[in-house]
SERO-4910 file (N, C-alpha, C, O; in steps of 0.05 Angstrom, whole numbers):
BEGIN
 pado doro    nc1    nc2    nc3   cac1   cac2   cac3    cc1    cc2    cc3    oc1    oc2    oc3
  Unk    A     17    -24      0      0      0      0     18     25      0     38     26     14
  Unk    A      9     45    -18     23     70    -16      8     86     -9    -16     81     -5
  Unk    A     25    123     -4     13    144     10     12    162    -15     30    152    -29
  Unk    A      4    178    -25     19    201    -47     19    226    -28      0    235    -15
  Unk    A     47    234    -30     51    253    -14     68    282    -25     90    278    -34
  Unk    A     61    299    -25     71    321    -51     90    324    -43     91    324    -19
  Unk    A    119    329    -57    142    343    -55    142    367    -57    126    377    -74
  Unk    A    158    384    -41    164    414    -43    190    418    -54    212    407    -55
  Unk    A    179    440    -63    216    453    -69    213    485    -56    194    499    -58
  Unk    A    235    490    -44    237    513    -20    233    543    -45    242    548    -68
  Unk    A    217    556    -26    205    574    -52    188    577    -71    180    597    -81
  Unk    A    182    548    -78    157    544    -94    146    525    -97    157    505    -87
  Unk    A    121    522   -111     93    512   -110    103    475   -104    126    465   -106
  Unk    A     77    461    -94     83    431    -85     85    416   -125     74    424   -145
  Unk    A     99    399   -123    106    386   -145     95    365   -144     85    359   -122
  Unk    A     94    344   -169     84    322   -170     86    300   -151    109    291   -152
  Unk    A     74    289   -137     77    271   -110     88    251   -115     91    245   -139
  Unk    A    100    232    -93    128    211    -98    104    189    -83     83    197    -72
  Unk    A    113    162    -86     94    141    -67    116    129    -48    136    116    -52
  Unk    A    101    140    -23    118    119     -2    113     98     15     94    102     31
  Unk    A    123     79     17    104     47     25    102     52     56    113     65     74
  Unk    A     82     34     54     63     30     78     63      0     85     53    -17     70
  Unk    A     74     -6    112     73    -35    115     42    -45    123     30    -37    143
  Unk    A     31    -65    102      7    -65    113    -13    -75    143    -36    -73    148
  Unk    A     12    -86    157     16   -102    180     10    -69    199      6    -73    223
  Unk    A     10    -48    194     17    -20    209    -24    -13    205    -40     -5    222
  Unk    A    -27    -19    181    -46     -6    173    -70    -22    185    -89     -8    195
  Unk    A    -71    -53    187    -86    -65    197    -82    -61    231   -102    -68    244
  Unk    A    -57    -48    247    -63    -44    272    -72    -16    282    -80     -7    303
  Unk    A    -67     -7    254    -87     26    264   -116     26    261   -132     41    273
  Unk    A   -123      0    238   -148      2    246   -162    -12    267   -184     -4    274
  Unk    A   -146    -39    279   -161    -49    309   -160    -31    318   -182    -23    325
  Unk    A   -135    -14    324   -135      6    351   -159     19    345   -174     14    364
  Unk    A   -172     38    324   -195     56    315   -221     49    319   -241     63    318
  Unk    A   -219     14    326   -244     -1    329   -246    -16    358   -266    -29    365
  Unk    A   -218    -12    376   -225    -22    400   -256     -5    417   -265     17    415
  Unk    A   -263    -29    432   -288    -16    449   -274      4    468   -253      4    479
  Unk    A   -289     19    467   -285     45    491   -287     32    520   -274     48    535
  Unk    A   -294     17    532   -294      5    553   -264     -2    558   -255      3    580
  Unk    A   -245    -16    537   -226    -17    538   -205     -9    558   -192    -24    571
  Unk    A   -204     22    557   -189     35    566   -158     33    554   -147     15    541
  Unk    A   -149     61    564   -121     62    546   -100     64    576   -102     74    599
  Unk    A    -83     50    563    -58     39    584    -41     58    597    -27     52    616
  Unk    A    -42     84    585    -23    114    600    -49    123    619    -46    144    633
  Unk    A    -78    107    621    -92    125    636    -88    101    660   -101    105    680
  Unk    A    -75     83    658    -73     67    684    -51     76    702    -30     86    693
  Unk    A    -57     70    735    -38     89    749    -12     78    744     -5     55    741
  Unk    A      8    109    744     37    107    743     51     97    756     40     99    778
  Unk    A     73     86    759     97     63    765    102     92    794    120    109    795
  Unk    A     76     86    815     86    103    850     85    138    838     82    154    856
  Unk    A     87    148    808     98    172    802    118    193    812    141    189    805
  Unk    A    115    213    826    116    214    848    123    217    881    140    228    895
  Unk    A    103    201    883     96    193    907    129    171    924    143    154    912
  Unk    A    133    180    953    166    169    958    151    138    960    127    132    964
  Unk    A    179    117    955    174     91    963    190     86    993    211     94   1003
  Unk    A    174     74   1000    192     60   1028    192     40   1035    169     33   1033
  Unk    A    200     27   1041    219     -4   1046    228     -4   1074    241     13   1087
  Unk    A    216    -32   1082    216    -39   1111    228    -58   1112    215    -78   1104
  Unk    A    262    -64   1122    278    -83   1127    280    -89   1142    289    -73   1158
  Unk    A    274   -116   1154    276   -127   1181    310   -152   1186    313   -172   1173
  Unk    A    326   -143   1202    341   -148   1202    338   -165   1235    326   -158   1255
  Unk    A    359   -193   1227    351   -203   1254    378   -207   1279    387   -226   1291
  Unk    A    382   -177   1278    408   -171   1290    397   -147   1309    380   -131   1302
  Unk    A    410   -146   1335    401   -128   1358    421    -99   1350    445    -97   1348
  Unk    A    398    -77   1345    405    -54   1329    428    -40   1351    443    -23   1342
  Unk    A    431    -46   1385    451    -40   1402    476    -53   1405    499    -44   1401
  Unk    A    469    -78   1412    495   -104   1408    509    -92   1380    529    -79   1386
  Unk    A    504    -92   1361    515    -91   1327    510    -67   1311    505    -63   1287
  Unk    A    515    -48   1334    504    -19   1315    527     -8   1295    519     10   1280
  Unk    A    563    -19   1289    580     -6   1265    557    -27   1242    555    -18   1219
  Unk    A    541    -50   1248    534    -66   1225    504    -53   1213    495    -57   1190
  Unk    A    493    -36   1234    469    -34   1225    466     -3   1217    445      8   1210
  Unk    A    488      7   1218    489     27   1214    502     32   1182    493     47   1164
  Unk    A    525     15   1183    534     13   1153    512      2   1132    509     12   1110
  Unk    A    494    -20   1143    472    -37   1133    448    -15   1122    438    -21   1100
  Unk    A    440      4   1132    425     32   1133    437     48   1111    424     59   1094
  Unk    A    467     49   1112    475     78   1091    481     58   1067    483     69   1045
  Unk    A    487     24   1066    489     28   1041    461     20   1026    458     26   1002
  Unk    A    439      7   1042    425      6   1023    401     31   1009    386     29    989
  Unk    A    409     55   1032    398     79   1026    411     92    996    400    105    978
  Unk    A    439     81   1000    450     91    979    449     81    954    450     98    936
  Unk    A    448     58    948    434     42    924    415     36    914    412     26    891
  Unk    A    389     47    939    355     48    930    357     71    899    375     85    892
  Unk    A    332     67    887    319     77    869    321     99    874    332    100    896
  Unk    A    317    127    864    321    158    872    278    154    875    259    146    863
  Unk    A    289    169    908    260    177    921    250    148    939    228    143    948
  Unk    A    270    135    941    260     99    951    279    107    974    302    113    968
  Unk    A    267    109   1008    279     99   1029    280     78   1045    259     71   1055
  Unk    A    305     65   1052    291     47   1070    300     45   1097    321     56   1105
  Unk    A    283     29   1115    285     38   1141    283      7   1147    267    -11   1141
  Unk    A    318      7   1170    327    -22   1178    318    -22   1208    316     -3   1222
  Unk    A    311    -50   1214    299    -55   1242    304    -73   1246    300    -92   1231
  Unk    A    320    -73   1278    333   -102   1286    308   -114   1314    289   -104   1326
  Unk    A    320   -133   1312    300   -152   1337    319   -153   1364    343   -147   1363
  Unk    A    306   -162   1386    324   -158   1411    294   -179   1438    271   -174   1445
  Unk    A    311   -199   1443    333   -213   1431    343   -218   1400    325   -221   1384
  Unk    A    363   -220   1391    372   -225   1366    372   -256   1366    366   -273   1383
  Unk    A    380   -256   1348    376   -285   1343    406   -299   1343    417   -307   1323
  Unk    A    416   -299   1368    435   -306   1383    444   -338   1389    466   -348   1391
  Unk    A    425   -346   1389    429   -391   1400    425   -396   1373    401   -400   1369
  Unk    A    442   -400   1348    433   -413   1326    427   -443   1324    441   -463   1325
  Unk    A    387   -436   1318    380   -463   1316    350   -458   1311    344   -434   1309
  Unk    A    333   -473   1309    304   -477   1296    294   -452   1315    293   -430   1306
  Unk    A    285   -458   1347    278   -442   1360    280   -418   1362    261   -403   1366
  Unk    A    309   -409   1358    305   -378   1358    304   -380   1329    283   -369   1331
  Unk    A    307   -384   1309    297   -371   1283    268   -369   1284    258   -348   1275
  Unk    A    253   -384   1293    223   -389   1300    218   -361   1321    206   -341   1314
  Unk    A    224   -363   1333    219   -341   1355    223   -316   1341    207   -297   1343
  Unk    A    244   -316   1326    242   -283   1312    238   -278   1291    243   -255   1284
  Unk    A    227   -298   1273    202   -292   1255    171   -289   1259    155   -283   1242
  Unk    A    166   -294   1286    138   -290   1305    143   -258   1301    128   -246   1286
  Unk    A    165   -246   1313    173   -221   1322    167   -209   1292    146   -195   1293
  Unk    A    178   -210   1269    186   -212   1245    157   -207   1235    149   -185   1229
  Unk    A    144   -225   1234    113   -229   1220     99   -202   1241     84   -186   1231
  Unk    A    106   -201   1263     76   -177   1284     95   -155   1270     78   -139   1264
  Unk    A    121   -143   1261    132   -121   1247    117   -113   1216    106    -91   1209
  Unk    A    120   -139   1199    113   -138   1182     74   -119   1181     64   -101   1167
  Unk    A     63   -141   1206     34   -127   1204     35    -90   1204     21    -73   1192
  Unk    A     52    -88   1217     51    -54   1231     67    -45   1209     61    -21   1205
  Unk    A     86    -54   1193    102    -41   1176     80    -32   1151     76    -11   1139
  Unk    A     69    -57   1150     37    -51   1124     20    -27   1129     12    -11   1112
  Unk    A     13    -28   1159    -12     -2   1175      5     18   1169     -8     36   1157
  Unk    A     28     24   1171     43     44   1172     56     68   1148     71     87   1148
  Unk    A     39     51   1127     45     50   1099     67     50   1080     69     62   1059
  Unk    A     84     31   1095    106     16   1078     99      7   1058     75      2   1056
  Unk    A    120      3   1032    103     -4   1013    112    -35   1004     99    -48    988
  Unk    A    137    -44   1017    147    -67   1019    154    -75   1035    153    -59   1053
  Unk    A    165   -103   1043    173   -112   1072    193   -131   1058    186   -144   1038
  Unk    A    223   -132   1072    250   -150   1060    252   -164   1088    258   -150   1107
  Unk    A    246   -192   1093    254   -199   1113    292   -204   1102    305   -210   1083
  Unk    A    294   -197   1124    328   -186   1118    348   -210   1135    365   -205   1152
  Unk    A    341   -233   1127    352   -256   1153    355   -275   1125    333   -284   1118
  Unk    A    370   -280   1114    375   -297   1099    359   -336   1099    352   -350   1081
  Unk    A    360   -337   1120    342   -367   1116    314   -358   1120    300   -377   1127
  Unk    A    301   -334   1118    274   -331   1113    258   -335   1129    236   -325   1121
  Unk    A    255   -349   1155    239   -357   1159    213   -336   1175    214   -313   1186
  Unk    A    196   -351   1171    168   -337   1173    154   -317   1145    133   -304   1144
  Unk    A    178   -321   1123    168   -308   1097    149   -315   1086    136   -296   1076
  Unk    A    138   -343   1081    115   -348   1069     87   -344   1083     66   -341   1070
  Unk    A     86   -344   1112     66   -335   1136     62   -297   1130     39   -289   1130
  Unk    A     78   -283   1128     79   -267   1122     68   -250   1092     59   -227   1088
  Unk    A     74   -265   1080     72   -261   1047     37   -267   1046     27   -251   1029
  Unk    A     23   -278   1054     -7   -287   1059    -16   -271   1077    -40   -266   1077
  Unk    A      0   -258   1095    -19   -233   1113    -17   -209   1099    -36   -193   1103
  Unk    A      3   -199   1081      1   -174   1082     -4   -166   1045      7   -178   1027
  Unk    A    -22   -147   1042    -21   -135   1018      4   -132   1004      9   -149    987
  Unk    A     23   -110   1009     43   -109   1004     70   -121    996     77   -134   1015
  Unk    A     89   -124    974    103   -137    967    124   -152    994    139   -139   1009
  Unk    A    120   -175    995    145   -194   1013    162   -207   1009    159   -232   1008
  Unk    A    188   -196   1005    211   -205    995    234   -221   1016    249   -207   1030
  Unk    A    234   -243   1016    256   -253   1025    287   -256   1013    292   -264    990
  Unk    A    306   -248   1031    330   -255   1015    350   -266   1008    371   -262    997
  Unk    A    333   -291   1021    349   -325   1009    331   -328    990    341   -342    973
  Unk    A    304   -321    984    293   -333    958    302   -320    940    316   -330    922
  Unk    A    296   -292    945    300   -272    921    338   -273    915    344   -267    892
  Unk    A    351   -276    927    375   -286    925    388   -316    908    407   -314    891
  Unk    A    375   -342    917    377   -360    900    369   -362    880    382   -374    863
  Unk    A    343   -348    876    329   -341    854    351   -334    831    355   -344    809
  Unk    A    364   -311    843    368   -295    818    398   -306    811    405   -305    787
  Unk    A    417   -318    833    441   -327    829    435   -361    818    450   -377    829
  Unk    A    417   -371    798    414   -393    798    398   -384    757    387   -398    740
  Unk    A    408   -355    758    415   -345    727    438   -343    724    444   -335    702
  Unk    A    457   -347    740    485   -338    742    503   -366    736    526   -365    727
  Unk    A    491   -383    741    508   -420    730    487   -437    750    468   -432    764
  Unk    A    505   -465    740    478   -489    742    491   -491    772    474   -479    785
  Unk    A    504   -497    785    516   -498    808    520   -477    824    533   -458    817
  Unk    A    506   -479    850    505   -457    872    522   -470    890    515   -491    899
  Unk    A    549   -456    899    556   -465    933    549   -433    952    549   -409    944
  Unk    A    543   -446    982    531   -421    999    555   -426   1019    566   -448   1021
  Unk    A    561   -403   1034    571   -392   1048    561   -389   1070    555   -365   1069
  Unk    A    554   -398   1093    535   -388   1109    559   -373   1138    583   -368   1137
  Unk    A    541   -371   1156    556   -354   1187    567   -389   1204    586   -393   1219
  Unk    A    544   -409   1194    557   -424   1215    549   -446   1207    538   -447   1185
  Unk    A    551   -469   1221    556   -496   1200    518   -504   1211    499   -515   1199
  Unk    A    521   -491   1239    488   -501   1251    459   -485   1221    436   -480   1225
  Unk    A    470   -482   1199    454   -462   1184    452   -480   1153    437   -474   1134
  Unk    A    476   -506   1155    475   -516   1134    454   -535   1125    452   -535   1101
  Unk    A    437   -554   1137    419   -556   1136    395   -549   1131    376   -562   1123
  Unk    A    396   -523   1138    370   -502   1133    364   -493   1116    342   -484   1109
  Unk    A    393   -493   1099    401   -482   1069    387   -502   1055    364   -499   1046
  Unk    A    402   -523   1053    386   -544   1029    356   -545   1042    343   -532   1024
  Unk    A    344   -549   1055    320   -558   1055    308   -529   1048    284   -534   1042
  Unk    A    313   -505   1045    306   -476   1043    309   -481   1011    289   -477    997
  Unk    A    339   -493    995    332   -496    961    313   -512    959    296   -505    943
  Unk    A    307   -539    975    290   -546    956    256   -536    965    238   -552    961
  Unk    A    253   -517    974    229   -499    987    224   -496    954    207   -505    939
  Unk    A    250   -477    950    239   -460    928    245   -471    904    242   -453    888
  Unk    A    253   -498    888    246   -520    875    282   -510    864    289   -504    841
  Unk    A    298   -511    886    328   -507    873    348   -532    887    373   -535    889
  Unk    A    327   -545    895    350   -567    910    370   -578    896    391   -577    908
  Unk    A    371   -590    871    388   -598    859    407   -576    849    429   -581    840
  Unk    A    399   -560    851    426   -542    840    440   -521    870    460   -506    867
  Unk    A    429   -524    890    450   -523    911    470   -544    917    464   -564    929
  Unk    A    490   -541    910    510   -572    916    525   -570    939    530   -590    951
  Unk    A    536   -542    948    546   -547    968    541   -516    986    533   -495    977
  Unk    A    550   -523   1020    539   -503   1044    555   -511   1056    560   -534   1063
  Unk    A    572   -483   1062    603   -484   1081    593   -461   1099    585   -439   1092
  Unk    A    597   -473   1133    600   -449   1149    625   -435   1154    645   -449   1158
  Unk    A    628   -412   1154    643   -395   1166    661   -396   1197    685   -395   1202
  Unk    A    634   -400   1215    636   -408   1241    639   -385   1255    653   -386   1276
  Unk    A    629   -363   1247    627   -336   1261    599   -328   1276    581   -345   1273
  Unk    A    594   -309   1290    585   -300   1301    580   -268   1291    600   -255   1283
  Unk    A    557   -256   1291    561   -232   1279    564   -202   1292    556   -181   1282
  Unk    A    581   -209   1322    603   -190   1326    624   -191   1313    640   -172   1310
  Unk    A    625   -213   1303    660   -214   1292    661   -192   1267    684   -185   1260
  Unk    A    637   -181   1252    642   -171   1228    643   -134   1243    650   -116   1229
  Unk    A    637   -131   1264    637   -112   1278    656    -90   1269    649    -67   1263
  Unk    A    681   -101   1269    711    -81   1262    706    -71   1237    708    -49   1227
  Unk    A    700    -97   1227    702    -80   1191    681    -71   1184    683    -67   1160
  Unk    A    659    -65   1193    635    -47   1185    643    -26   1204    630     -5   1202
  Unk    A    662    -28   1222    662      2   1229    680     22   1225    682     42   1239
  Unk    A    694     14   1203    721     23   1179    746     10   1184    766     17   1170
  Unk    A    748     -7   1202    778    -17   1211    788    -46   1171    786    -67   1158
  Unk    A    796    -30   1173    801    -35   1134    812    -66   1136    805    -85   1122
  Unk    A    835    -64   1158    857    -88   1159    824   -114   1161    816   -132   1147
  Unk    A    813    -98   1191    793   -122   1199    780   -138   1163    781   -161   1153
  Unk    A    770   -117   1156    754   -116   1130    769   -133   1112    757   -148   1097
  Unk    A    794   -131   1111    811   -155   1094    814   -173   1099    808   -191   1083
  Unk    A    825   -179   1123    824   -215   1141    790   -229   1146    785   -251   1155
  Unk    A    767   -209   1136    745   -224   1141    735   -234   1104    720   -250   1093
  Unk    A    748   -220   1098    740   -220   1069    761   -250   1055    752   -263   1036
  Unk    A    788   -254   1069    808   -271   1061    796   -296   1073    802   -318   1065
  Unk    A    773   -292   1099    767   -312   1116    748   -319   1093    757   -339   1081
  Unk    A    723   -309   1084    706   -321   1065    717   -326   1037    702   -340   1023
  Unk    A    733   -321   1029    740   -331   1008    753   -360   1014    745   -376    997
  Unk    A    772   -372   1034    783   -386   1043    761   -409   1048    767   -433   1044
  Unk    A    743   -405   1052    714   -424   1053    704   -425   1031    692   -446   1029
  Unk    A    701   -408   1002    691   -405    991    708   -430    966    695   -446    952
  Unk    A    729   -427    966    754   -432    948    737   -463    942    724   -468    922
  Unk    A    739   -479    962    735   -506    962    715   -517    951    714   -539    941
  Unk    A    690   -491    956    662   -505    937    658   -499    914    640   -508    901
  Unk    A    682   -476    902    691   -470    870    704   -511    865    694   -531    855
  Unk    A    729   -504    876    738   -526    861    724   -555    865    740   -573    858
  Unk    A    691   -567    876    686   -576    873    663   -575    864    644   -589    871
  Unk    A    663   -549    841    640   -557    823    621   -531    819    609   -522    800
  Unk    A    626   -522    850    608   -498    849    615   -476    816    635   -474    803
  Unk    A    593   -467    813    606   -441    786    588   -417    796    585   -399    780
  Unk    A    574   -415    822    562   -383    832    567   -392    865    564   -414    875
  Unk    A    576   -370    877    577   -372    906    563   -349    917    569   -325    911
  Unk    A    544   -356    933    527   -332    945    530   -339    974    525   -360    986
  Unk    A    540   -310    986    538   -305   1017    512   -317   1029    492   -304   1020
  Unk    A    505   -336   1045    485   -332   1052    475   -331   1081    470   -343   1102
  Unk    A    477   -307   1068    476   -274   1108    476   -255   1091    484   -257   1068
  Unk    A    461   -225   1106    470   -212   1095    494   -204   1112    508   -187   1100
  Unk    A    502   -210   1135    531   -197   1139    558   -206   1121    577   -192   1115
  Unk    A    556   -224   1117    570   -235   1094    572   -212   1061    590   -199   1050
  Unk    A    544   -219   1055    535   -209   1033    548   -168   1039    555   -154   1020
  Unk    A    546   -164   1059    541   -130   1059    585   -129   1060    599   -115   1045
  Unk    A    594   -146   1078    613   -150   1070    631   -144   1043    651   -129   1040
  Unk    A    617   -159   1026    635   -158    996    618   -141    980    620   -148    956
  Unk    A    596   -114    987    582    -97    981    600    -76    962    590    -68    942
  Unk    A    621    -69    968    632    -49    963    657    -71    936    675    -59    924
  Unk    A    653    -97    931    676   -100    920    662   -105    892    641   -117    894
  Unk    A    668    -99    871    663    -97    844    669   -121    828    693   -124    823
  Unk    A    655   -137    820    666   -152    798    680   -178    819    698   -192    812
  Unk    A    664   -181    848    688   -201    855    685   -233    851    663   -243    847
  Unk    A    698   -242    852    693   -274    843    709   -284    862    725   -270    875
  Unk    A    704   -314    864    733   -334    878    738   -352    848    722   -363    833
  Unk    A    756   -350    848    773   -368    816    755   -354    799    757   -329    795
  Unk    A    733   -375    788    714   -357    758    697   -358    764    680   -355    746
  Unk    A    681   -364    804    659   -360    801    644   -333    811    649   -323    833
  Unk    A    627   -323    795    621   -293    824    598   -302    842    582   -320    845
  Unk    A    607   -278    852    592   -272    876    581   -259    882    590   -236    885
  Unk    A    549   -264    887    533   -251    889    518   -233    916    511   -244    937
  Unk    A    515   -204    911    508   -189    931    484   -194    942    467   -181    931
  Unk    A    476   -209    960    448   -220    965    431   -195    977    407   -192    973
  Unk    A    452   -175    994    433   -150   1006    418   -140    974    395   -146    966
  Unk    A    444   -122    956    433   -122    940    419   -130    924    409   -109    915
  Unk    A    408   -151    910    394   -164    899    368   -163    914    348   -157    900
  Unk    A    363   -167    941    341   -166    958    323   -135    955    300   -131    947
  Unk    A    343   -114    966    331    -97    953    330    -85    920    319    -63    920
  Unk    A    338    -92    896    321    -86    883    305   -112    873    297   -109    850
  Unk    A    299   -136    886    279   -151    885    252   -131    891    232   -125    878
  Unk    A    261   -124    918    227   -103    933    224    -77    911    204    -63    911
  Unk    A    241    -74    897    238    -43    882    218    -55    858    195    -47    853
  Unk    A    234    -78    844    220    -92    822    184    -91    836    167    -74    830
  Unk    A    182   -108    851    156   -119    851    137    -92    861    113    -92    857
  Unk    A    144    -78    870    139    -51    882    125    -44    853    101    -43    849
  Unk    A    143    -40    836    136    -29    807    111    -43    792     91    -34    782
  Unk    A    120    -67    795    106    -92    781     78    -93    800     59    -99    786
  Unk    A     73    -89    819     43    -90    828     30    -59    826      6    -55    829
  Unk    A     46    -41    821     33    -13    812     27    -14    779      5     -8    771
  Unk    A     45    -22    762     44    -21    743     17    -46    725      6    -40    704
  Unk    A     14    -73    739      3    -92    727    -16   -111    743    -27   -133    740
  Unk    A    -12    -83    771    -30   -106    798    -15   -121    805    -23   -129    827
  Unk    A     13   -134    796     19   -155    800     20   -173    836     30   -161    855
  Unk    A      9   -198    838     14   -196    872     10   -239    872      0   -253    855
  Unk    A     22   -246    896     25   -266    900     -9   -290    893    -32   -282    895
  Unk    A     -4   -308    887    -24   -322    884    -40   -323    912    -32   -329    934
  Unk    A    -64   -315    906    -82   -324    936   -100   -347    932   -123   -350    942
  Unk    A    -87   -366    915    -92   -392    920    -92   -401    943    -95   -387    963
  Unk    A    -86   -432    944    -68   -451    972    -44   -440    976    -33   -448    997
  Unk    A    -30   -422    960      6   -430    958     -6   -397    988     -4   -402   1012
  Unk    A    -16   -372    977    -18   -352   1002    -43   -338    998    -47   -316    987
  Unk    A    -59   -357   1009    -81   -352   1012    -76   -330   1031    -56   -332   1045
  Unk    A    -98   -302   1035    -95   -274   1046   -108   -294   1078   -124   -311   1083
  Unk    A    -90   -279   1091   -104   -288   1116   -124   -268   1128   -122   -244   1123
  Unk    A   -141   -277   1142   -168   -265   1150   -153   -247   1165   -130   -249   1171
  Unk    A   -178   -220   1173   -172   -205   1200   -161   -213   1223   -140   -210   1235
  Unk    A   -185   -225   1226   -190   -251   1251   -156   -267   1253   -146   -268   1275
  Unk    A   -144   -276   1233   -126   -287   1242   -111   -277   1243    -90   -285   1254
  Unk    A   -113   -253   1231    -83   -230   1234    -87   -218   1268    -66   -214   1282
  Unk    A   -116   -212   1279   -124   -207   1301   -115   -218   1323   -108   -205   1342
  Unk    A   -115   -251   1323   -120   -268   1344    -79   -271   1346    -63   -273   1365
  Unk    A    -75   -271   1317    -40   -265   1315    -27   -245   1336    -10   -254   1351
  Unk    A    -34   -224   1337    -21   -201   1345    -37   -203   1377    -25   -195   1397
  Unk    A    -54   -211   1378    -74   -206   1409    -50   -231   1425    -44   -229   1449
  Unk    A    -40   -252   1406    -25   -267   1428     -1   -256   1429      9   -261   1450
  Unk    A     14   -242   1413     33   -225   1423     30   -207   1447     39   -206   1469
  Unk    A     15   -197   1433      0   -162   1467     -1   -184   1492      8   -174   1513
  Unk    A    -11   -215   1494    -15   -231   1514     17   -236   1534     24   -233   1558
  Unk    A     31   -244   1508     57   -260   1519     73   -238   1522     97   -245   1527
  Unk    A     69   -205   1519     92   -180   1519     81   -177   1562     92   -180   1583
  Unk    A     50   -168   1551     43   -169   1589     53   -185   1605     61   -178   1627
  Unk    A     54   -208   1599     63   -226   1618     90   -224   1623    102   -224   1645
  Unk    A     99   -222   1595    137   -220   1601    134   -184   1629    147   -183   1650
  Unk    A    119   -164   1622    126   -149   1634    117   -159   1663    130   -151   1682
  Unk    A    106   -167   1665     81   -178   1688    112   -184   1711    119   -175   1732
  Unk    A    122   -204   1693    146   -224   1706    170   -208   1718    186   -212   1736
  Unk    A    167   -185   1698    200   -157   1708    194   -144   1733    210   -136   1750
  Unk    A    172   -142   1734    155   -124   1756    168   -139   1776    186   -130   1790
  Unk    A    158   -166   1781    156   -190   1802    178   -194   1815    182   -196   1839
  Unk    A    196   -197   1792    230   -201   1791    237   -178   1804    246   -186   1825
  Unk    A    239   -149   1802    238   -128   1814    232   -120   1838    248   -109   1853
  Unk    A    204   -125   1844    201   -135   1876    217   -150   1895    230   -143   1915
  Unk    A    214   -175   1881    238   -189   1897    259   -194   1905    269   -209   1923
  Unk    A    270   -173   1882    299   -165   1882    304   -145   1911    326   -135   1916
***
């Protein structure tokens, strides 16, 4: 199909017209568009990606914000500093921390974890990162709240499992290696986690080097690589911290690898996981299945949730009082 379209010449009159093609594949979509129903609606009148309006991000970190404040403090400025322009986020530790590594206290401070998350939603956060690498209480969570719920061992394996067929993890301590694999195959990655090396730290130890002591910062960084080395040469081809103290650790290092495999920034990745989906449920609705997999939990159970917290906080105070007296 052609157009006839007149030529000019500068100064005078239009001249005999030239034909210029028309793909007819163009012509047949100008006319659906001309014939869509008006009910339709047009896609720039659907609301904008936040516009705007600031984003904020609610990181729950399962580290006592007094005990570990060079960590939570560095933890605060860098991921302020790598958010989206107009995206803040605001880090919050638990206390007790999660100190006895083992089922119980991880359990115990994702109870803590999930009653934050409720109040982080009322409060009008617009995401929630549980910020504890083995996740737990993320999928309990992800079913109570509107708002996007990012964990950052999922959103982490997830994304380092585009990176090669073989994942080795790094964890803080060997009591964490078990939790790992049964955590890949949660999220249908079991076979491609092959190997989980602890550290055997504690996370005062990262204390010095988040609080600029450089030397500290090199002997902890020589320490994870030294763990790391072994699950390269048996196979591994991606190694992901899995902590973020670990992860916030090698934050600042560019391009780093052990032999040829890299290494992935799990803080980072976590947050722009919450920026993505942030976008993606403004832009397309997008939001978790409220099937079986997170079904929305009722009032009522979000109610009777938080009412046994307010129960077991009185009592704990009930007990200081008592203890006080008798003292």
């Amino acid at each position: 199909m052609y157009s006839a379209v007149p030529d000019f010449i500068p100064g005078g009159a239009a001249v005999m017209p030239r034909a210029l093609p028309f793909d007819p594949q163009i012509i047949l979509w100008l006319k659906y568009v001309d014939r869509r129903p008006a009910n339709r609606g047009n896609f720039h009148d659907r609301p904008t990606v936040q516009g705007n309006k600031p984003v904020r991000i609610f990181w729950q970190s399962f580290v006592d914000a007094s005990a570990n404040a060079p960590y939570m403090a560095r933890l605060a400025e860098y991921l302020n500093e790598i958010a989206a322009p107009g995206t803040t986020v605001h880090v919050e530790g638990i206390s007790p921390p999660d100190r006895e590594f083992g089922r119980l206290s991880e359990f115990r401070c994702a109870i803590q974890a999930v009653d934050n998350g409720l109040a982080a939603e009322e409060r009008g956060f617009d995401a929630f990162v549980m910020g504890h690498f083995q996740d737990p209480g993320l999928y309990e969570l992800r079913s109570a709240l509107e708002i996007p719920v990012i964990g950052v061992g999922e959103s982490t394996l997830l994304a380092a499992s585009q990176l090669g067929r073989r994942l080795g993890l790094v964890t803080l301590d060997v009591a964490f290696e078990v939790w790992h694999y049964e955590q890949a195959d949660r999220y249908g990655l079991g076979g491609r986690v092959v190997h989980v090396t602890g550290m055997g730290c504690k996370p005062e130890d990262f204390s010095a080097a988040f609080a600029g002591d450089q030397a500290a910062h090199s002997r902890m960084l020589e320490d994870f690589t030294a763990c790391a080395l072994p699950l390269v040469e048996r196979g591994a081809d991606v190694v992901v911290p899995a902590g973020v103290l670990p992860g916030l650790l090698i934050g600042r290092e560019y391009g780093f690898k052990v032999a040829h495999a890299p290494v992935v920034n799990c803080a980072a990745v976590a947050l722009k996981s919450a920026e993505m989906w942030i976008q993606l449920k403004q832009l397309n609705g997008t939001e978790p299945s409220r099937g079986p997999s997170f079904k929305r939990a009722s009032p009522r159970a979000r109610d009777d949730f938080r009412a046994m917290l307010a129960r077991g906080e009185a009592a704990a105070a009930s007990d200081r009082r008592t203890s006080g007296e008798e003292e």
